[in-house]
DSSP file (Angstrom, degrees, kcal/mol; ACC not computed):
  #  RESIDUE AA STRUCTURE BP1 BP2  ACC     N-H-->O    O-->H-N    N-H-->O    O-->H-N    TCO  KAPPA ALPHA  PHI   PSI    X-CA   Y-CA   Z-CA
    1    1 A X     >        0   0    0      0, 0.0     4,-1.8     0, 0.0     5,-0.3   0.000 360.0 360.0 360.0 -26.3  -81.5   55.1  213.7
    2    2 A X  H  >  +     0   0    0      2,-0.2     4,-1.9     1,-0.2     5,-0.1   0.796 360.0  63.0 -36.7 -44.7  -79.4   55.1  210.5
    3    3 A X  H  > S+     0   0    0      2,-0.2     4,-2.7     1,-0.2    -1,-0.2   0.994 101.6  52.4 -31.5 -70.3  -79.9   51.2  210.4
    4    4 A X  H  > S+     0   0    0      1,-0.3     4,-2.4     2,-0.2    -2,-0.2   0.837 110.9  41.4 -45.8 -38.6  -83.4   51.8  210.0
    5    5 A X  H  X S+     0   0    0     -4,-1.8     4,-2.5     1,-0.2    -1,-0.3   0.967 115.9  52.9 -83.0 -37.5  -83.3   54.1  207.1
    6    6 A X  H  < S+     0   0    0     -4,-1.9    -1,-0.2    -5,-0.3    -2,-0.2   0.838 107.3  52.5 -48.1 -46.8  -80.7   52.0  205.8
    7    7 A X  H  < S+     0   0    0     -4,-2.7    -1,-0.2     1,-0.2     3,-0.2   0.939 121.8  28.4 -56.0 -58.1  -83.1   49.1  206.2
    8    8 A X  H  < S+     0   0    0     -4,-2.4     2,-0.9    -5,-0.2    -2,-0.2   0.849 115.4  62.3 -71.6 -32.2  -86.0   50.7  204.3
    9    9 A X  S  < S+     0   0    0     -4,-2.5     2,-0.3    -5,-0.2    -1,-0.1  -0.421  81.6 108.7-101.7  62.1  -83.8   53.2  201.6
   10   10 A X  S    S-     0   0    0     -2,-0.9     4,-0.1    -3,-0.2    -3,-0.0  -0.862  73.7-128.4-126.3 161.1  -81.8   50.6  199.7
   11   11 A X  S    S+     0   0    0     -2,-0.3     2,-0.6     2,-0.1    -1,-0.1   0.252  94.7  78.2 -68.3   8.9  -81.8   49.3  196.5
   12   12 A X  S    S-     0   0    0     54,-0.0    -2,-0.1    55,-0.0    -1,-0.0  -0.963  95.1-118.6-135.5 111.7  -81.9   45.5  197.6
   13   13 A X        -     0   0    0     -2,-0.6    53,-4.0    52,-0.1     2,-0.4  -0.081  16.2-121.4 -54.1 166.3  -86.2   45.3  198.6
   14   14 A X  E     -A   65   0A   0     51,-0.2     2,-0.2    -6,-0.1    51,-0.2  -0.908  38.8-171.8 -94.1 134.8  -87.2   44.4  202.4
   15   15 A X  E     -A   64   0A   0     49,-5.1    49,-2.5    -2,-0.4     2,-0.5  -0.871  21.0-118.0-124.3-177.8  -89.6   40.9  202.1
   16   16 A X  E     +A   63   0A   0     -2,-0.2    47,-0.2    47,-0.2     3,-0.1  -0.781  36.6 162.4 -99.2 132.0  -91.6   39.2  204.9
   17   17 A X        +     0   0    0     45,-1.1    69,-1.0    -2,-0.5     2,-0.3   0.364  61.9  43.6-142.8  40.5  -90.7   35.8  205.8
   18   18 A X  B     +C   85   0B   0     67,-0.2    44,-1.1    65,-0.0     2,-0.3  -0.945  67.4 165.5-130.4 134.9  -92.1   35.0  208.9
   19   19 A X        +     0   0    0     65,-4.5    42,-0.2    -2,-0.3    41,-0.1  -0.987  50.6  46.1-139.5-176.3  -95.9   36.0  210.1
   20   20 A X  S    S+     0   0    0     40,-0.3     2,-0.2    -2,-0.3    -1,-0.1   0.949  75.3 156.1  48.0  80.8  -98.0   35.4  212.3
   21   21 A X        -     0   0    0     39,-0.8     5,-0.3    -3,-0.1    -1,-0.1  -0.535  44.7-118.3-117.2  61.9  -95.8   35.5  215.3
   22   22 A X     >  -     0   0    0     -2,-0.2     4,-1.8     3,-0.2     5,-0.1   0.909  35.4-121.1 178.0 148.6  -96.1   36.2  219.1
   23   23 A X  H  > S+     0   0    0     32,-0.2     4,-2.5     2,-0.2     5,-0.4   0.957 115.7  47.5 -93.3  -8.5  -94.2   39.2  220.1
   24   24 A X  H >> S+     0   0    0      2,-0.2     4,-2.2     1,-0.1     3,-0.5   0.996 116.6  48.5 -56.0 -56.8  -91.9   37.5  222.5
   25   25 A X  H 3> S+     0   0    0      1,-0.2     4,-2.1     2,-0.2    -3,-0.2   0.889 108.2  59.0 -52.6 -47.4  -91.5   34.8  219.5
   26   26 A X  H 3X S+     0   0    0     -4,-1.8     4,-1.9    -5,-0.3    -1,-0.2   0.850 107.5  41.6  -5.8 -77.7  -90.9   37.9  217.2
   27   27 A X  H <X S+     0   0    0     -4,-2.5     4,-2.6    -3,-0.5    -1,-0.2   0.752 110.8  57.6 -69.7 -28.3  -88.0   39.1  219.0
   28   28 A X  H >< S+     0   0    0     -4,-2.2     3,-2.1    -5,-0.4     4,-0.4   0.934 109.1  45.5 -58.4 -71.5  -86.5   35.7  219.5
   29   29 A X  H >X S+     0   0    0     -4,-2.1     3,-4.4     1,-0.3     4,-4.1   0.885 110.6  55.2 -35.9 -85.9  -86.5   35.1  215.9
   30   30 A X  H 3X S+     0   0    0     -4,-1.9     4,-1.4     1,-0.3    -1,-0.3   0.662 111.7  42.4 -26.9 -39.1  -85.0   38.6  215.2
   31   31 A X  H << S+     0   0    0     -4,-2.6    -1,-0.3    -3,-2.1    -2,-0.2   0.493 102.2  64.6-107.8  18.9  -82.0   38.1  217.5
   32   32 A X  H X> S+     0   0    0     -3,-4.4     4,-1.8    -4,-0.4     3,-1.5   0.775 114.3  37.1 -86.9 -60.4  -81.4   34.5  216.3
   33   33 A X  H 3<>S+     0   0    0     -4,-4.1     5,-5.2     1,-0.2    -2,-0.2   0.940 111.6  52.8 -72.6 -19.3  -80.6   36.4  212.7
   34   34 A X  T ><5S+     0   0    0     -4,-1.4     3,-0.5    -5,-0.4    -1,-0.2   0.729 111.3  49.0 -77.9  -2.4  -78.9   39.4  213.8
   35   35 A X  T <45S+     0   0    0     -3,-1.5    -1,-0.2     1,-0.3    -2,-0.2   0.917 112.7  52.4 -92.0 -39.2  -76.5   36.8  215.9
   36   36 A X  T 3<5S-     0   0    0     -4,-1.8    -1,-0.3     2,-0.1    -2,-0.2   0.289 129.6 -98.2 -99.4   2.8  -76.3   35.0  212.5
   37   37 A X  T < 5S+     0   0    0     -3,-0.5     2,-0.7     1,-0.2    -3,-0.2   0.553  88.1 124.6 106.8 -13.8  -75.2   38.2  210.4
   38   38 A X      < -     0   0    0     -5,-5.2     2,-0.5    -6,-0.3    -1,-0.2  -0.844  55.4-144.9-106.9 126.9  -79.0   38.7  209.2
   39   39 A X        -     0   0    0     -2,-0.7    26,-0.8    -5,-0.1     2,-0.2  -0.708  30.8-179.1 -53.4 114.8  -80.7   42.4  209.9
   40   40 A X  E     -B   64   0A   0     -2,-0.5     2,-0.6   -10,-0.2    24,-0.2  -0.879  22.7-151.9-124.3 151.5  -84.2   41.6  210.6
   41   41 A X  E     -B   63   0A   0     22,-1.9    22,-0.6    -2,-0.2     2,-0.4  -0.949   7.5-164.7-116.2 119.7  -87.5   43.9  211.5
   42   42 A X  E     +B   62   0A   0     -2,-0.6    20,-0.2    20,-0.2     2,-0.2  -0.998  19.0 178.9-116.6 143.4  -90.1   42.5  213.5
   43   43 A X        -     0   0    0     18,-2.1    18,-0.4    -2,-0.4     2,-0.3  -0.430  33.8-110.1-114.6-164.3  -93.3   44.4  213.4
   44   44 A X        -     0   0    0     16,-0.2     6,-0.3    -2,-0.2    16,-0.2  -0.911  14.9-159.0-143.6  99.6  -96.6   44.5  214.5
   45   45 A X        +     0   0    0     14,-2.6    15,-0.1    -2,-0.3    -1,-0.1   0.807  68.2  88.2 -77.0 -51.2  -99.3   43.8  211.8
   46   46 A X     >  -     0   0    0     13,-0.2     4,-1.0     1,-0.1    -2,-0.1  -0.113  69.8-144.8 -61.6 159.6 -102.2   45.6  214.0
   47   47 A X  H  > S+     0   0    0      2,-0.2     4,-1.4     1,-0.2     5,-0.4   0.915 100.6  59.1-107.7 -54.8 -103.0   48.9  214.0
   48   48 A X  H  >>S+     0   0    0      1,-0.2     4,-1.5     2,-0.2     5,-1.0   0.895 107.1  55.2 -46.9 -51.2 -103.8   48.8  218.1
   49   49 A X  H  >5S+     0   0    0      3,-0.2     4,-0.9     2,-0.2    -1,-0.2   0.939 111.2  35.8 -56.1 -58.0 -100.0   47.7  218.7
   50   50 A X  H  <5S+     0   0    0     -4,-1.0    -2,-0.2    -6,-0.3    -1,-0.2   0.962 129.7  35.2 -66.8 -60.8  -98.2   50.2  217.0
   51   51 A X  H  <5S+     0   0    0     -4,-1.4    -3,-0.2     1,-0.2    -2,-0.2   0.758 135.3  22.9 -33.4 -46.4 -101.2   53.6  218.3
   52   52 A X  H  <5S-     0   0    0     -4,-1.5     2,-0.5    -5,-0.4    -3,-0.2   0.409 100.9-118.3-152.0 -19.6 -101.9   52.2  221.4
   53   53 A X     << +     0   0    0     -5,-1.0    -4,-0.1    -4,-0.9    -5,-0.0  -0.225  67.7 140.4 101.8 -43.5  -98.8   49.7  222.7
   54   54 A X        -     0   0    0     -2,-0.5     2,-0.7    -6,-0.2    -1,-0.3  -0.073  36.7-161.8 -64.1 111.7 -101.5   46.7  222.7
   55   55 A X        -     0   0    0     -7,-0.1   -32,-0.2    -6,-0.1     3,-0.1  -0.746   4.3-167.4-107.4  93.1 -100.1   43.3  221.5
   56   56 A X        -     0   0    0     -2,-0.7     3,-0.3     1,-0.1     2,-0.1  -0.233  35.9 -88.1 -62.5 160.3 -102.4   40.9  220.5
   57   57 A X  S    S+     0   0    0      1,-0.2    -1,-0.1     2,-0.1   -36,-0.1  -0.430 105.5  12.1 -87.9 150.5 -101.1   37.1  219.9
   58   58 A X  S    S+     0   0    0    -38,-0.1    -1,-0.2    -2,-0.1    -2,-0.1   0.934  92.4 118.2  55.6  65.5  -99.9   36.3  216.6
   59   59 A X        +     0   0    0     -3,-0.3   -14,-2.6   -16,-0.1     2,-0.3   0.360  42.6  85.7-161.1 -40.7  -99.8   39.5  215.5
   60   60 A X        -     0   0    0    -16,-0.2   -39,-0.8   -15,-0.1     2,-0.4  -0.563  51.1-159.4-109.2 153.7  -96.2   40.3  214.6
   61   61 A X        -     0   0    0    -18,-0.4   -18,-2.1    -2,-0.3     2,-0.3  -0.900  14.5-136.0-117.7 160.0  -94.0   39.6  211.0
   62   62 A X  E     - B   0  42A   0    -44,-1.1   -45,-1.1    -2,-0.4   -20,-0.2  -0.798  18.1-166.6-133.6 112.1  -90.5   39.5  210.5
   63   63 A X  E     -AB  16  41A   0    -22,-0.6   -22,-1.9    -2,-0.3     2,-0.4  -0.380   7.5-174.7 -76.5 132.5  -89.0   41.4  207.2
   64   64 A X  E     -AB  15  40A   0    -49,-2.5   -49,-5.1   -24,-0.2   -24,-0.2  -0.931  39.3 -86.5-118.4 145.8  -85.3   40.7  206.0
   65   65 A X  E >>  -A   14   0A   0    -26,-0.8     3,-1.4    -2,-0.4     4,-0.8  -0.346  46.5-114.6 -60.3 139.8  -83.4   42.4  203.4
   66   66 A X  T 34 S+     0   0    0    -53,-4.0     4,-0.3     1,-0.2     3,-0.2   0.812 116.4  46.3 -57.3 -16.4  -84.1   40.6  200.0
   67   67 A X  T 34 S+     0   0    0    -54,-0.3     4,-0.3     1,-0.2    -1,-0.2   0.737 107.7  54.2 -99.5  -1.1  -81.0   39.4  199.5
   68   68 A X  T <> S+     0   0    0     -3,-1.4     4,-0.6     1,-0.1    -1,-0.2   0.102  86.9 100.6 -72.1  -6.9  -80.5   37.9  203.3
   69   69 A X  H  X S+     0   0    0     -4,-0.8     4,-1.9     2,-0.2     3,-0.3   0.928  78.6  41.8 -65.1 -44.6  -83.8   36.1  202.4
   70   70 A X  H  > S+     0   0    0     -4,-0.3     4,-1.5     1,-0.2    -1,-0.2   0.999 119.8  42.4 -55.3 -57.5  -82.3   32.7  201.6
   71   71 A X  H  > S+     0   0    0     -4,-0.3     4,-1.1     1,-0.3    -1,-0.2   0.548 109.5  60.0 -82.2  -5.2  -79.8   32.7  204.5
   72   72 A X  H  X S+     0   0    0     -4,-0.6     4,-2.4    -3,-0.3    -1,-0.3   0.935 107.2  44.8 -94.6 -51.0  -82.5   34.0  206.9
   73   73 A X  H  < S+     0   0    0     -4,-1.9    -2,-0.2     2,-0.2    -1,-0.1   0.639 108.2  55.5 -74.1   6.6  -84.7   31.0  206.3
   74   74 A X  H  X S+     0   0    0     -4,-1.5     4,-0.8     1,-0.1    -2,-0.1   0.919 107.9  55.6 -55.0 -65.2  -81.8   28.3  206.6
   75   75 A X  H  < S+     0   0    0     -4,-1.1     2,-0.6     2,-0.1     3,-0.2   0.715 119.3  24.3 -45.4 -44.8  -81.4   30.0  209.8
   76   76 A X  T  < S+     0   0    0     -4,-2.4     5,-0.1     1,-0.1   -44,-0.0  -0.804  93.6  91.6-113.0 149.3  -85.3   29.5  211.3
   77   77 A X  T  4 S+     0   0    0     -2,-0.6    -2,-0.1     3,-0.1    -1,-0.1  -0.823  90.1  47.6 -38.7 -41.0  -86.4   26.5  209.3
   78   78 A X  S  < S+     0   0    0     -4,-0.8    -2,-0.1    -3,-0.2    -3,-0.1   0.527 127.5  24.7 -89.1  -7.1  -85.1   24.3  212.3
   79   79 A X  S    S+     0   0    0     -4,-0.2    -1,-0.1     2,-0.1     2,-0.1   0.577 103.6  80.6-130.8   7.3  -86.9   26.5  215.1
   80   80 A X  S    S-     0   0    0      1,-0.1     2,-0.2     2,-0.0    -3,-0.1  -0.380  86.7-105.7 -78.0 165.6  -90.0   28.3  213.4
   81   81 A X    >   -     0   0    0      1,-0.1     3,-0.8    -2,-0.1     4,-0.4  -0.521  30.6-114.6-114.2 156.8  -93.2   26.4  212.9
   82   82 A X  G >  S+     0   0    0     -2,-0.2     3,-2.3     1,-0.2     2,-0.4   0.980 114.8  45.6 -56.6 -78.4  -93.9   25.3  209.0
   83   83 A X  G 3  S+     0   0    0      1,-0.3    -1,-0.2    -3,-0.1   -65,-0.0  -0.090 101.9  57.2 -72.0   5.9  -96.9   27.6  208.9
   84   84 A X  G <  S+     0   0    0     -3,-0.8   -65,-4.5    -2,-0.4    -1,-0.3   0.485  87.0  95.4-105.3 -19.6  -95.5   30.7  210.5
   85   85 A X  B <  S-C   18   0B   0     -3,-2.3   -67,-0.2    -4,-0.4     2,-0.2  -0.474  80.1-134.9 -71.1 131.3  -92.6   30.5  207.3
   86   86 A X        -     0   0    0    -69,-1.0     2,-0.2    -2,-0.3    -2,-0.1  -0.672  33.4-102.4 -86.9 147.2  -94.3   33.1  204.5
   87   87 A X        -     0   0    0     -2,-0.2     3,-0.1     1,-0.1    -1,-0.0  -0.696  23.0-128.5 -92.8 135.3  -93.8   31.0  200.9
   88   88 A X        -     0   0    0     -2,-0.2     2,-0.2     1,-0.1    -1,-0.1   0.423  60.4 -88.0 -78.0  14.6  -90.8   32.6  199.0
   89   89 A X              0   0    0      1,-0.1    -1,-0.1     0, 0.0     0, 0.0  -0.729 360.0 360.0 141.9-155.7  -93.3   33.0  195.6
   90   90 A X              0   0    0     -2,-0.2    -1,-0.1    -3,-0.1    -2,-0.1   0.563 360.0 360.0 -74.5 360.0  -94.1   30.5  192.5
């Protein structure tokens, strides 16, 4: 569990750049970057998934550390859908 606090208690922010995601696709995603080097979160955007174990489709995001943000979307550009990629700002 130290990862995790690690994940969240850093100076270098967590961003989104995936949503709307399945959660089998979710965890795919997740262990495509951690094989690549990248620490990743997938969550579960609904309130009924996290309380109550119920996973609705399209439902889950996946958070990278901000500076692993570049290298995380090299890494899914080629198997992620355009519209599932969160825009990295202006």
């Amino acid at each position: 569990m130290r990862w995790l606090r690690r994940f969240f208690y850093s100076d270098d922010p967590v961003v989104k750049v995936a949503g709307g995601l399945s959660e089998p696709e979710a965890k795919m995603f997740r262990e495509l970057l951690e094989n690549d080097g990248v620490v990743a979160l997938a969550k579960g955007t609904s309130f009924l998934s996290g309380a109550y174990g119920f996973s609705f489709a399209n439902d889950y995001d996946l958070w990278v550390k901000q500076s692993d943000e570049d290298r995380a979307r090299e890494v899914l550009a080629p198997v992620i859908q355009e519209n599932q990629l969160v825009d990295d700002g202006p």
